[in-house]
C-alpha positions as protocol buffer text, in pm:
chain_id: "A"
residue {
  index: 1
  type: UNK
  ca { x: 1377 y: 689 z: 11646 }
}
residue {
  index: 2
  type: UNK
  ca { x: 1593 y: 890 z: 11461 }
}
residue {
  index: 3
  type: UNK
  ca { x: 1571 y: 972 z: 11052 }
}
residue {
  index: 4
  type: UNK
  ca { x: 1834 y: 1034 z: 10766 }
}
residue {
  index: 5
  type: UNK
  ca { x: 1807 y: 1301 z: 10539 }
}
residue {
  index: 6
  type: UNK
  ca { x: 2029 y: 1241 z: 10196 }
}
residue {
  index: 7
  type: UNK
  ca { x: 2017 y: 1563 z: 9982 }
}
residue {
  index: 8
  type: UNK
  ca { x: 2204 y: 1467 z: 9625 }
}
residue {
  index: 9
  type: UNK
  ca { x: 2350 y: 1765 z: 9439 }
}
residue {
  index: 10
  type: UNK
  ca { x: 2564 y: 1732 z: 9124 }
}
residue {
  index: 11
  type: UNK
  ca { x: 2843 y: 1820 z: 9348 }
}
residue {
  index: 12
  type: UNK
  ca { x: 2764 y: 1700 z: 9697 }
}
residue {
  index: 13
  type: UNK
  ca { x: 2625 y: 1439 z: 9872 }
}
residue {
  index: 14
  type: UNK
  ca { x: 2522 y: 1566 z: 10248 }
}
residue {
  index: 15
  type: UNK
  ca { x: 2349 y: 1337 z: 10522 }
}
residue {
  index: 16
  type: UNK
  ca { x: 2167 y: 1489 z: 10838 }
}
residue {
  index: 17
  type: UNK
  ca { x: 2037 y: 1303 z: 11098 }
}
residue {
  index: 18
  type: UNK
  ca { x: 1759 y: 1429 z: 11297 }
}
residue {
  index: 19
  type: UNK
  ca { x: 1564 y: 1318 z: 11566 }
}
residue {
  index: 20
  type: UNK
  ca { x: 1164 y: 1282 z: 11513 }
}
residue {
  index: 21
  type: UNK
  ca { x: 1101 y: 1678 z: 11652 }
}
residue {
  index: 22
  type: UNK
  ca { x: 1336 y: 1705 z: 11336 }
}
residue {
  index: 23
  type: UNK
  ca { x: 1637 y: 1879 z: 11599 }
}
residue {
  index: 24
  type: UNK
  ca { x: 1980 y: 1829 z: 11395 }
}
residue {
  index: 25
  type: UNK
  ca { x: 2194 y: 1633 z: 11526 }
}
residue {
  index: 26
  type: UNK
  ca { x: 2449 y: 1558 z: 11286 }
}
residue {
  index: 27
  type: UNK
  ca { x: 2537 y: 1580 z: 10920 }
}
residue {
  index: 28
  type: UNK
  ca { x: 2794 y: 1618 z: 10662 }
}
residue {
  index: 29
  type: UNK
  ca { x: 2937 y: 1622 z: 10281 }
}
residue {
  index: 30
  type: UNK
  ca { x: 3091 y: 1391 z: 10046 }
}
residue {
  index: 31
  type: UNK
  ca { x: 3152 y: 1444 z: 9651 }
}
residue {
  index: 32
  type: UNK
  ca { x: 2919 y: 1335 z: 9472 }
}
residue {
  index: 33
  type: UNK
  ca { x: 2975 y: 1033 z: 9193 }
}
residue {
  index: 34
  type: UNK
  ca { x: 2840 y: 1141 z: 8850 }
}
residue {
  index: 35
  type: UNK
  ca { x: 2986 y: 908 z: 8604 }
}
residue {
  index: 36
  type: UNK
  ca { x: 3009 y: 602 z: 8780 }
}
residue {
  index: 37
  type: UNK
  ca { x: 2667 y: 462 z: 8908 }
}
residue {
  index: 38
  type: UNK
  ca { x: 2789 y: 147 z: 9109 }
}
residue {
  index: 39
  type: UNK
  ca { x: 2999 y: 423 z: 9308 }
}
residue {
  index: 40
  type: UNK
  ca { x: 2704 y: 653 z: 9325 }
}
residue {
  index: 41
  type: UNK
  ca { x: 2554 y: 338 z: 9486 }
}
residue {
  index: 42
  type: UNK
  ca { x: 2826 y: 259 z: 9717 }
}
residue {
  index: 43
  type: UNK
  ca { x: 2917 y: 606 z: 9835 }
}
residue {
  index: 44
  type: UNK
  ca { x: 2545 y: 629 z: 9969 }
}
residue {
  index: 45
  type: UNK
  ca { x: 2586 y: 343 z: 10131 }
}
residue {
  index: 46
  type: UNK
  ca { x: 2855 y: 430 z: 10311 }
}
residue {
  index: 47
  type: UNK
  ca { x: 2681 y: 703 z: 10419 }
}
residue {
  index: 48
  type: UNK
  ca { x: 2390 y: 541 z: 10582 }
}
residue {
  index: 49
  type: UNK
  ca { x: 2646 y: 267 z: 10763 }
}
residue {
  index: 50
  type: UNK
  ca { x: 2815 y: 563 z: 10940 }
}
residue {
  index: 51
  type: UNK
  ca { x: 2500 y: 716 z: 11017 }
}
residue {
  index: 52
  type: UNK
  ca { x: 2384 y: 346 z: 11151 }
}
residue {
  index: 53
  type: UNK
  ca { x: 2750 y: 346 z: 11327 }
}
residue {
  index: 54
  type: UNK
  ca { x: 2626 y: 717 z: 11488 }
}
residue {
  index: 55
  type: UNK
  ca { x: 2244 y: 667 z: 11557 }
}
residue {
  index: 56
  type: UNK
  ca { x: 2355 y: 262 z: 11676 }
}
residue {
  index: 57
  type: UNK
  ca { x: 1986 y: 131 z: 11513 }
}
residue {
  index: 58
  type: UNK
  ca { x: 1885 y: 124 z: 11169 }
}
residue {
  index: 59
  type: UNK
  ca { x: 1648 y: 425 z: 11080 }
}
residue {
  index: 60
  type: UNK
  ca { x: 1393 y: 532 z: 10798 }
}
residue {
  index: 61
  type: UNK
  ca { x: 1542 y: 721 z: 10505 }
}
residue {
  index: 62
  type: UNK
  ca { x: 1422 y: 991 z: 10291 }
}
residue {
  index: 63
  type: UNK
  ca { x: 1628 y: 1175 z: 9985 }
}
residue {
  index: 64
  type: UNK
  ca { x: 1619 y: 1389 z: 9741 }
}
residue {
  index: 65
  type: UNK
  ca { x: 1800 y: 1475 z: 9417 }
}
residue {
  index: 66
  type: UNK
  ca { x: 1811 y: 1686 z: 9160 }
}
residue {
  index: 67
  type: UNK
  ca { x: 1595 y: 1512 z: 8799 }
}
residue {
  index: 68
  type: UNK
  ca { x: 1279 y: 1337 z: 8760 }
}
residue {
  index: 69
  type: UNK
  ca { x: 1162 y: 986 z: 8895 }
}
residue {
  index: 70
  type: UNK
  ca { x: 891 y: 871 z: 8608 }
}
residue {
  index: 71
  type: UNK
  ca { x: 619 y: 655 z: 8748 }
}
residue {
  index: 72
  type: UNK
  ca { x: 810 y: 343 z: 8610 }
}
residue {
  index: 73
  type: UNK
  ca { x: 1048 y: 480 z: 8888 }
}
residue {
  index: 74
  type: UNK
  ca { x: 1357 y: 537 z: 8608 }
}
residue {
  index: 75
  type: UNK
  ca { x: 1538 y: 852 z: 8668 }
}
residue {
  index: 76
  type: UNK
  ca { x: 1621 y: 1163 z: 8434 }
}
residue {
  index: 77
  type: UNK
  ca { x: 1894 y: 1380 z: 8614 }
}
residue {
  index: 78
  type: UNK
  ca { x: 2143 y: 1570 z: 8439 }
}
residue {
  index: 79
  type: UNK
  ca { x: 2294 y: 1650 z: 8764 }
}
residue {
  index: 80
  type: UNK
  ca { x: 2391 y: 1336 z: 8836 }
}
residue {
  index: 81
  type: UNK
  ca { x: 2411 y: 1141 z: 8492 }
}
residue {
  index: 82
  type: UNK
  ca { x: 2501 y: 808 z: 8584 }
}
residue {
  index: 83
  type: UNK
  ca { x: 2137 y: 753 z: 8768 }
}
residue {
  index: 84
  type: UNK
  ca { x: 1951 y: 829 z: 8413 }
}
residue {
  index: 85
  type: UNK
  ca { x: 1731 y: 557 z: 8285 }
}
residue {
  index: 86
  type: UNK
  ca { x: 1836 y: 326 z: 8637 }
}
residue {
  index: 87
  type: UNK
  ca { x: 1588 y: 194 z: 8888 }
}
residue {
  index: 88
  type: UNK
  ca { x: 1716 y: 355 z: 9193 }
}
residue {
  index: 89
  type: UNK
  ca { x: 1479 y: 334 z: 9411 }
}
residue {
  index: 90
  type: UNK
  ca { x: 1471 y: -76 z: 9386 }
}
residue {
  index: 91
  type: UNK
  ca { x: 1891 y: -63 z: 9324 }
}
residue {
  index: 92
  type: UNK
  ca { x: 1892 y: 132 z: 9668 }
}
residue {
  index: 93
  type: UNK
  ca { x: 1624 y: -115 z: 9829 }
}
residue {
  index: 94
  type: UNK
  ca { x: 1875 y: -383 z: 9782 }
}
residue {
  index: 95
  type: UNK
  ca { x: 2182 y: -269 z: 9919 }
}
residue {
  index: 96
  type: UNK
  ca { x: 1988 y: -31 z: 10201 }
}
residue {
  index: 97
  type: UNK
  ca { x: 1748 y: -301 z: 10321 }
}
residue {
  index: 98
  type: UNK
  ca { x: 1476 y: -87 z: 10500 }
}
residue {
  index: 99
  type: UNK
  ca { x: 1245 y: 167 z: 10365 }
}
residue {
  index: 100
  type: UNK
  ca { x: 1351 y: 473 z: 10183 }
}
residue {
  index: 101
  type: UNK
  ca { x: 1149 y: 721 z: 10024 }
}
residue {
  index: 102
  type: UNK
  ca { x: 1284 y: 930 z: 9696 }
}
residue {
  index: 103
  type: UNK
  ca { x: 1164 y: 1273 z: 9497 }
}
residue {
  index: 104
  type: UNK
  ca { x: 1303 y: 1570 z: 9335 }
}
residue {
  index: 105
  type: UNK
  ca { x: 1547 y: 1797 z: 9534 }
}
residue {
  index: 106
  type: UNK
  ca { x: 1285 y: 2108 z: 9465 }
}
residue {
  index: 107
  type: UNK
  ca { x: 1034 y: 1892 z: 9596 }
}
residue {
  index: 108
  type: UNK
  ca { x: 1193 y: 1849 z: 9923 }
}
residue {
  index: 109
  type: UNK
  ca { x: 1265 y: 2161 z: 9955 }
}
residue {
  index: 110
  type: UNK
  ca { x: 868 y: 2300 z: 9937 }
}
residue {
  index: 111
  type: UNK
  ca { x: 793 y: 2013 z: 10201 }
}
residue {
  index: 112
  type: UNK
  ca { x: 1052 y: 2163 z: 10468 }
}
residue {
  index: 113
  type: UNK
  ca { x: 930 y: 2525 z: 10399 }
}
residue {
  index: 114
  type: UNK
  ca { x: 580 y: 2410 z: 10440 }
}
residue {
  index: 115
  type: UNK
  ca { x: 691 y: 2210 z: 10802 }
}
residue {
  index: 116
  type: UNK
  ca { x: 734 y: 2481 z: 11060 }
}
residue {
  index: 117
  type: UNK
  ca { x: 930 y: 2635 z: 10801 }
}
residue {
  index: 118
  type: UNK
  ca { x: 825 y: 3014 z: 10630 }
}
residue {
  index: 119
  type: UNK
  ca { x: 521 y: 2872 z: 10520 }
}
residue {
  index: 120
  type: UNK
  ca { x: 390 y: 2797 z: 10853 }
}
residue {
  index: 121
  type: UNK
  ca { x: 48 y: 2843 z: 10880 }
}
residue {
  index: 122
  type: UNK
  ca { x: -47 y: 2837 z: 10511 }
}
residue {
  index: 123
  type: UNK
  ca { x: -245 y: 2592 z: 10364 }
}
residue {
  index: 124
  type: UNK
  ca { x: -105 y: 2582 z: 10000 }
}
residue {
  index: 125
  type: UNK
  ca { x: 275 y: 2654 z: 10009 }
}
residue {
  index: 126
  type: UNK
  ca { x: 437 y: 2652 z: 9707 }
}
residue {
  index: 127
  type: UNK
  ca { x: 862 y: 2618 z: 9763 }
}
residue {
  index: 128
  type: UNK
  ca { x: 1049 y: 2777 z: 9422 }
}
residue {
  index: 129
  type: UNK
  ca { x: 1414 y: 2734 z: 9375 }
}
residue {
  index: 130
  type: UNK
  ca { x: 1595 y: 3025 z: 9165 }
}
residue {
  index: 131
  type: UNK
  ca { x: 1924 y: 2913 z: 9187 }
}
residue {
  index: 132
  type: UNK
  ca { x: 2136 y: 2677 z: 8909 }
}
residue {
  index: 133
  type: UNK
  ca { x: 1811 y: 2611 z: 8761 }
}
residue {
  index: 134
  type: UNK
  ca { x: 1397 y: 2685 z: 8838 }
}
residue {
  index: 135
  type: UNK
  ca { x: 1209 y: 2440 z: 8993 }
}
residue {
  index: 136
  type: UNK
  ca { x: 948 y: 2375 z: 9277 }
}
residue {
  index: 137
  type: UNK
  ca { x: 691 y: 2206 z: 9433 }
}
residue {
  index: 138
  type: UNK
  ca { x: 301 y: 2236 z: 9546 }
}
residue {
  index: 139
  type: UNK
  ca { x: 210 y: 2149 z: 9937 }
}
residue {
  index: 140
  type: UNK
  ca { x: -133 y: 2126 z: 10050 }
}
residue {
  index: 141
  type: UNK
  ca { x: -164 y: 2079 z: 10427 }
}
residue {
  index: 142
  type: UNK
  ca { x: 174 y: 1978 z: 10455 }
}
residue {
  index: 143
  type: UNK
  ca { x: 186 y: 1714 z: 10247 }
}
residue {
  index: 144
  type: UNK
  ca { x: 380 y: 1722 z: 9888 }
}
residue {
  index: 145
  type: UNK
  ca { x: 102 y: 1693 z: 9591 }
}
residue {
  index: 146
  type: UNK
  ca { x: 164 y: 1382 z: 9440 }
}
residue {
  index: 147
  type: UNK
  ca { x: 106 y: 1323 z: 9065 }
}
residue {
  index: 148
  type: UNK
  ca { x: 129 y: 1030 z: 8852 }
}
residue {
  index: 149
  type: UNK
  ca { x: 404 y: 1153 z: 8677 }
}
residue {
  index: 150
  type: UNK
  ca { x: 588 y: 1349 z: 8902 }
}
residue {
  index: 151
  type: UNK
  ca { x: 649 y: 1622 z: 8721 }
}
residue {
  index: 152
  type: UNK
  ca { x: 413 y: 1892 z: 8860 }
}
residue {
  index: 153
  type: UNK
  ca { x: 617 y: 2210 z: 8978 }
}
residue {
  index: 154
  type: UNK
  ca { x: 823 y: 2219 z: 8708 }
}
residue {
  index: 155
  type: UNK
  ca { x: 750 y: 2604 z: 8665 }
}
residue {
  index: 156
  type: UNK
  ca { x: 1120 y: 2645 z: 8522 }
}
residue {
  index: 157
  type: UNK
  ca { x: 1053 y: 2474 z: 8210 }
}
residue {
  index: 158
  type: UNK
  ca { x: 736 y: 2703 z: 8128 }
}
residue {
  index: 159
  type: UNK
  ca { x: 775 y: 2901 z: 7786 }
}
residue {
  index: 160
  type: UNK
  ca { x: 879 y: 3226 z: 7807 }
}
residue {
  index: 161
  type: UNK
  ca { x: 588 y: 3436 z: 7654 }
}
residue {
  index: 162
  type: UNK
  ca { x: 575 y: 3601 z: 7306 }
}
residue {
  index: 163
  type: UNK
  ca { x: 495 y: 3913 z: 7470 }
}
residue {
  index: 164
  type: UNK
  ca { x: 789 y: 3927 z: 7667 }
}
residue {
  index: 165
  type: UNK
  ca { x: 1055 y: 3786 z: 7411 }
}
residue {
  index: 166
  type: UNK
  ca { x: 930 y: 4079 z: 7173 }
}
residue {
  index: 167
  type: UNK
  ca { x: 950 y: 4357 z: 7469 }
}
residue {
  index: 168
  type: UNK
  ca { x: 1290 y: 4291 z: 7554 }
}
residue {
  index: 169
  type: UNK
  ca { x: 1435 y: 4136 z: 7224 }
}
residue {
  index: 170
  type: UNK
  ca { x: 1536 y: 3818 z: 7387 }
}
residue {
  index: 171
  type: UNK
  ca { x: 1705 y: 3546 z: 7210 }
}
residue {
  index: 172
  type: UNK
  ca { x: 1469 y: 3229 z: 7156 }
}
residue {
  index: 173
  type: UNK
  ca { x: 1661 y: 2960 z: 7350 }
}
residue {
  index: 174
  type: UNK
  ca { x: 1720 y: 2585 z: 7386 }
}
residue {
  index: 175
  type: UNK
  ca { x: 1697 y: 2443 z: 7693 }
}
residue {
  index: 176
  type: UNK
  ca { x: 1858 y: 2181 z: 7858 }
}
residue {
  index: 177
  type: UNK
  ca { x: 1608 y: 2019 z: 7884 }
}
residue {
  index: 178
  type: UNK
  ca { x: 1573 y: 1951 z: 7537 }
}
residue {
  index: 179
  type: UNK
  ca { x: 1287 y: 2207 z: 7466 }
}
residue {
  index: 180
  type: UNK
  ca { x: 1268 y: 2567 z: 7347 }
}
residue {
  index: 181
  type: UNK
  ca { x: 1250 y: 2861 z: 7493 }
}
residue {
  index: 182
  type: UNK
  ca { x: 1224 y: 2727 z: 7875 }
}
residue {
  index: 183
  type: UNK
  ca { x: 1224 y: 3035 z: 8124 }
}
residue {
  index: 184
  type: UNK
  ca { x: 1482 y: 2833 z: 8322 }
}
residue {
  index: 185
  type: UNK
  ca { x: 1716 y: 2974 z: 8058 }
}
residue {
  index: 186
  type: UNK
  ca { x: 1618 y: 3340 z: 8167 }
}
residue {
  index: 187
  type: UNK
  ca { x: 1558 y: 3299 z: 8519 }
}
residue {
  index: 188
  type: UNK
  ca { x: 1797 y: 3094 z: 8663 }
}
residue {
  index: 189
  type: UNK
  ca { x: 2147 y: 3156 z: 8763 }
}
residue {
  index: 190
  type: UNK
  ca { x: 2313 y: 3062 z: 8430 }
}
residue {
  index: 191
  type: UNK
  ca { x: 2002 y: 3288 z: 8302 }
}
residue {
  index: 192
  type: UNK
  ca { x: 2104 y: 3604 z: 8479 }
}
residue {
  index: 193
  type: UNK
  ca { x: 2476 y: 3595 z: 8288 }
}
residue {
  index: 194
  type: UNK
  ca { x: 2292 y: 3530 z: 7972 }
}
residue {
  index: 195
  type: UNK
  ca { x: 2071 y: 3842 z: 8020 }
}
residue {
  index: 196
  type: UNK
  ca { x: 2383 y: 4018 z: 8137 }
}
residue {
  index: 197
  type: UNK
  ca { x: 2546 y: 3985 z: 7843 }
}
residue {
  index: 198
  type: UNK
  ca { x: 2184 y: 4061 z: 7604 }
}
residue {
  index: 199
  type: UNK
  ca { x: 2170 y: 4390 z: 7794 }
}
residue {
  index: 200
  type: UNK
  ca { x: 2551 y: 4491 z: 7789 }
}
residue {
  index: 201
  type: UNK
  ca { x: 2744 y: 4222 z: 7561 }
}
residue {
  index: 202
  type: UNK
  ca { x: 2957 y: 4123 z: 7861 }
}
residue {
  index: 203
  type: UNK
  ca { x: 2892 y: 3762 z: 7967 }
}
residue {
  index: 204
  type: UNK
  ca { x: 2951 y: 3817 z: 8385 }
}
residue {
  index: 205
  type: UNK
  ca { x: 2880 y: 3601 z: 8619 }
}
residue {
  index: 206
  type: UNK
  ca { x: 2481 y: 3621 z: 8855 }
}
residue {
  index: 207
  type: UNK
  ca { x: 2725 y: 3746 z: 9177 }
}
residue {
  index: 208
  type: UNK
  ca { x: 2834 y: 4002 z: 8962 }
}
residue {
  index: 209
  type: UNK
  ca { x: 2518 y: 4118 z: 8863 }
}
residue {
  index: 210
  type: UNK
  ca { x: 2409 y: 4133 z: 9172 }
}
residue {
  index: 211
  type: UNK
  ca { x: 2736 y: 4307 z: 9326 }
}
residue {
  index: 212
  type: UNK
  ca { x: 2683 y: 4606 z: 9047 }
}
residue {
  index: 213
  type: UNK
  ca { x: 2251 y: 4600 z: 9138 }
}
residue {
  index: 214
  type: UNK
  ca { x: 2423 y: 4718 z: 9494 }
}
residue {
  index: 215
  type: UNK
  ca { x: 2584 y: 4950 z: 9355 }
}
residue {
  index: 216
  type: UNK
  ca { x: 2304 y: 5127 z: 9142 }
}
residue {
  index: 217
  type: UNK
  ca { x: 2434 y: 5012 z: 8829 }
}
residue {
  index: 218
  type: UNK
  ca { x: 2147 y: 5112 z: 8546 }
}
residue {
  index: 219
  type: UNK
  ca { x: 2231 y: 4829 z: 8332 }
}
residue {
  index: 220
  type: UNK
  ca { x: 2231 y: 4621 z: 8643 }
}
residue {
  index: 221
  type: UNK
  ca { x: 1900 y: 4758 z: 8722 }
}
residue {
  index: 222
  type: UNK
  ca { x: 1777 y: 4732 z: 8338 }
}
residue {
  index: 223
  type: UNK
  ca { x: 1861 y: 4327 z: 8371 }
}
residue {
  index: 224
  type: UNK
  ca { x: 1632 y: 4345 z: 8692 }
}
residue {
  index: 225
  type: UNK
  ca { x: 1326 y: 4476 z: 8578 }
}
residue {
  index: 226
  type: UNK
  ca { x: 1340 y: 4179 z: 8254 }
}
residue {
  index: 227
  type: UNK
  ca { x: 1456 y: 3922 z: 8493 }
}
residue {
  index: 228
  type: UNK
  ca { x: 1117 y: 3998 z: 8755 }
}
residue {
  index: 229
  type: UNK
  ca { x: 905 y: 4070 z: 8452 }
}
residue {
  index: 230
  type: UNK
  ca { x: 981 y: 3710 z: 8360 }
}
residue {
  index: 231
  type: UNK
  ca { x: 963 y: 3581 z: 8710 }
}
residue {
  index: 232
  type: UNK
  ca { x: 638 y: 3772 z: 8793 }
}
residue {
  index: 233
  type: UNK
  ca { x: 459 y: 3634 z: 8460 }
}
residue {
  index: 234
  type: UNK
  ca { x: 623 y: 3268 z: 8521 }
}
residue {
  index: 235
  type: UNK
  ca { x: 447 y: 3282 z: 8865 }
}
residue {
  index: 236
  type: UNK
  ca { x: 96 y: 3457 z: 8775 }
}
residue {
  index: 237
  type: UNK
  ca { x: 29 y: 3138 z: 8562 }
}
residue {
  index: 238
  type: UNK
  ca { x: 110 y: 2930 z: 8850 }
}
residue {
  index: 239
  type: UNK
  ca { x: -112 y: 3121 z: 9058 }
}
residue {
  index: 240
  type: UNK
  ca { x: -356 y: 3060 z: 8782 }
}
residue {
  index: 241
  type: UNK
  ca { x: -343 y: 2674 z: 8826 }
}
residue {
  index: 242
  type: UNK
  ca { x: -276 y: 2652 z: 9179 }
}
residue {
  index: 243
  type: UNK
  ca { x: -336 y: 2912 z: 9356 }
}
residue {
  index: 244
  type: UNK
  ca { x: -71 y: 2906 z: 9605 }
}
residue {
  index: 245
  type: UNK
  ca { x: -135 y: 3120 z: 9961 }
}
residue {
  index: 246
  type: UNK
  ca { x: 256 y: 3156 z: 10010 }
}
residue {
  index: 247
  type: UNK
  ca { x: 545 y: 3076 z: 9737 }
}
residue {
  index: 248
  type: UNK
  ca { x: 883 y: 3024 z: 9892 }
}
residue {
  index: 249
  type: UNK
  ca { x: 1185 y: 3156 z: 9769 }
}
residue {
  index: 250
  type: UNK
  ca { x: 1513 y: 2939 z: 9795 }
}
residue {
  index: 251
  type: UNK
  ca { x: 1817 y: 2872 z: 9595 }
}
residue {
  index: 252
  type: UNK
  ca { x: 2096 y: 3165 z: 9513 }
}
residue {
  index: 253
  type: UNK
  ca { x: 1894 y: 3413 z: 9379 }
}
residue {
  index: 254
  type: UNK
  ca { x: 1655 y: 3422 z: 9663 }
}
residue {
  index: 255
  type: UNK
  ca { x: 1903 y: 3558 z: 9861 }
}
residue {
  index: 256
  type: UNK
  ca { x: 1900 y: 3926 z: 9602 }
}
residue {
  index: 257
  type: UNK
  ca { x: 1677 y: 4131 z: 9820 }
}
residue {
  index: 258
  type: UNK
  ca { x: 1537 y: 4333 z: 9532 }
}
residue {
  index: 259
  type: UNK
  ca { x: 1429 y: 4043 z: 9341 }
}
residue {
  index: 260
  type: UNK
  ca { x: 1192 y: 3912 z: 9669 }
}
residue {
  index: 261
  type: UNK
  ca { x: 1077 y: 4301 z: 9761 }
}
residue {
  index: 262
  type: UNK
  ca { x: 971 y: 4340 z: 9342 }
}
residue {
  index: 263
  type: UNK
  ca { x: 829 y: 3994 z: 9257 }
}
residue {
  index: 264
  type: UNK
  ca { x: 447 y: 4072 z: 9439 }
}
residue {
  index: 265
  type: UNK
  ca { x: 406 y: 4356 z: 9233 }
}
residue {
  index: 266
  type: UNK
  ca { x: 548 y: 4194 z: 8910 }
}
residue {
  index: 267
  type: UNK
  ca { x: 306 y: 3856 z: 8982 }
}
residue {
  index: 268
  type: UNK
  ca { x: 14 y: 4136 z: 9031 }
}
residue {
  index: 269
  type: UNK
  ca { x: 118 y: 4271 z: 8655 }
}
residue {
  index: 270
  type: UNK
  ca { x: 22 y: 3973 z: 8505 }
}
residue {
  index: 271
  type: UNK
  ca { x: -292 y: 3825 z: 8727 }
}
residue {
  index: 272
  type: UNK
  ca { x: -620 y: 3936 z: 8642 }
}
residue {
  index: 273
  type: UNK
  ca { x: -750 y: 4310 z: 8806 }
}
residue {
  index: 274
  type: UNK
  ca { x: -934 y: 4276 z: 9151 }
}
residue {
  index: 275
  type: UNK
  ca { x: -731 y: 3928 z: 9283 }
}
residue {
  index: 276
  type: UNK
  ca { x: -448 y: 3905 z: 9562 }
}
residue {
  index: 277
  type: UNK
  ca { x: -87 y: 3797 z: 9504 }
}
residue {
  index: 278
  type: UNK
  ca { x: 21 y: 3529 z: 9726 }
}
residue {
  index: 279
  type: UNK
  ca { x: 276 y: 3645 z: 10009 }
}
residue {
  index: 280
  type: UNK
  ca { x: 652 y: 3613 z: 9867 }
}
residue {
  index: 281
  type: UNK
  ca { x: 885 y: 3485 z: 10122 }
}
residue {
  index: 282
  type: UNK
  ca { x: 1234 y: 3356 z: 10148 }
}
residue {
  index: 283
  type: UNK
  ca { x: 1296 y: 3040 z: 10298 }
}
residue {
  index: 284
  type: UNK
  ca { x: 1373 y: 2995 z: 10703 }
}
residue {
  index: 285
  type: UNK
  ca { x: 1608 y: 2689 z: 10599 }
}
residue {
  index: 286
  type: UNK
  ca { x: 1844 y: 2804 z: 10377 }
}
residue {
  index: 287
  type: UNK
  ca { x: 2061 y: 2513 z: 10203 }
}
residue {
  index: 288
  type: UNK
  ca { x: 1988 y: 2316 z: 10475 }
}
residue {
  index: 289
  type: UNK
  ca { x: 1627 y: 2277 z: 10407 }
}
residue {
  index: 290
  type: UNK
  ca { x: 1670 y: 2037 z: 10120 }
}
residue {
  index: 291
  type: UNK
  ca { x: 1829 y: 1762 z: 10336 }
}
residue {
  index: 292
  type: UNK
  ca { x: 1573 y: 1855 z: 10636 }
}
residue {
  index: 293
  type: UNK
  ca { x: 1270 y: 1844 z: 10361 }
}
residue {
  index: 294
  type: UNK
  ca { x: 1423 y: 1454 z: 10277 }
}
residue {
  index: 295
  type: UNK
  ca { x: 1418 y: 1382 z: 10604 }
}
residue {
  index: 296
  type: UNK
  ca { x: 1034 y: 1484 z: 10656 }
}
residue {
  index: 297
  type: UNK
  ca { x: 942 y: 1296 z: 10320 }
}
residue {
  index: 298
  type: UNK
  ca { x: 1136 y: 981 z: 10519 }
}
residue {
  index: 299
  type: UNK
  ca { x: 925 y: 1062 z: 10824 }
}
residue {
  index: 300
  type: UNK
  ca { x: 618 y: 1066 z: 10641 }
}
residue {
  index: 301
  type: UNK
  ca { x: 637 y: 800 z: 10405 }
}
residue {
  index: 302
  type: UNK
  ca { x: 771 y: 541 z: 10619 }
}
residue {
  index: 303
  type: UNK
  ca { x: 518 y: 603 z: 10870 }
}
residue {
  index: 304
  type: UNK
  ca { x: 202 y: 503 z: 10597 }
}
């Protein structure tokens, strides 16, 4: 039997179908709905009739989005703003009629890296997205951590340290999140422009940056060294907690070579003397492993 992957974006919607060895066969995009929510409803079910009209049988569904699902099941997504404070899980339920399974985007993303992806053969994988924002997810033997909450991984919305702020001069910053001094607002892609523009005063854009770091640029260099100082610290407290054996690069700024060759040593900076660094990787899925990682969390839920 076949499964559907649905990977929301604030942007996109795309739907993969794969068969249970997980082989693609088929998938596409539609815009994603943000202000209305009865459309957001609609357009995904649309989706999962043509993949019923494809796949001629009724299959299990995972998905994945960008937000938090509290353990009431109401959603927080800026992303996607019309799903805030709704049930969607029980809305989709209703007009879906078969078993679905829902988490964070991030999430799905560290469960397809972990699943013959580039943390194959690892027992604790933790998947980190550096892209439009910083976010991730813990696997331990292939299986997503689950947490009452659903908030673990969450490494984005860290504080940045007093240490740091002072070395470089940063500004203290409010996140969108609605707290202060996140290192999302540092680290992500919106964070690159804003150290950019600390380092030079000219706001440019994170594919700039990265354009002038190819061309030896020192104050594209200087942004660099803050930007993995940040990073490395972020992830030495994760190590810390969870002591990952592999963390898995995806998103954007994953795909900056410097930043994945630098981050080991930077981590090492900030860990206690005499312990090992996880392995840094980048992920073997590329955008695709989102949908692929919500088509796993369907496999494996809807198989309890």
């Amino acid at each position: 039997m076949a499964v559907y992957g649905i990977d929301i974006g604030g942007t996109k919607i795309e739907t993969a179908i794969f068969d249970n060895n997980l082989n693609l066969l088929k998938s596409w995009r539609v815009n994603t709905p943000t202000k209305d929510y009865l459309l957001f409803l609609e357009t995904i079910k649309q989706q999962i009739k043509y993949a019923d009209d494809f796949s001629a049988e009724k299959c299990n569904i995972g998905i994945g989005m960008p937000g938090l699902i509290n353990n009431q099941g109401k959603v927080l997504s800026a992303n996607v703003p019309c799903a805030t404070n709704k049930h969607i899980v029980k809305d989709l339920l209703s007009i879906l009629e078969r078993p679905i399974s829902l988490n964070n985007d991030t999430r799905c993303f560290a469960l397809s890296e972990a699943t013959l992806g580039a943390g194959e053969g690892f027992s604790r994988v933790f998947g980190a997205i550096i892209g439009t924002g910083a976010a991730g997810g813990m696997c331990i033997d292939g299986k997503l951590e689950t947490t009452s909450q659903g908030i673990a991984g969450e490494y984005g919305h860290l504080p940045l340290s007093a240490q740091l702020q002072s070395k470089y001069s940063l500004p203290v910053l409010i996140c969108g999140c609605g707290l202060t001094g996140c290192v999302e607002s540092y680290v992500s892609g919106p964070g690159i422009t804003r150290l950019y523009s600390h380092f030079t005063a000219q706001p440019q854009s994170a594919k700039y940056w990265s354009e002038q770091l190819k061309n030896g640029d020192a104050k594209a260099k200087q942004v660099l060294d803050c930007y993995v100082d940040i990073l490395g610290q972020t992830f030495a407290a994760l190590v810390k907690l969870q002591e990952p054996d592999v963390i898995v690069l995806g998103g954007g700024l994953s795909l900056v070579e410097a930043i994945v060759v630098q981050l080991p040593r930077a981590i090492s900076a900030h860990l206690f003397g005499g312990f090992l660094v996880p392995k840094v990787v980048s992920a073997k899925f590329g955008d695709s492993s989102g949908v692929r990682g919500a088509a796993i969390l369907g496999m494996q839920n809807c198989a309890k």
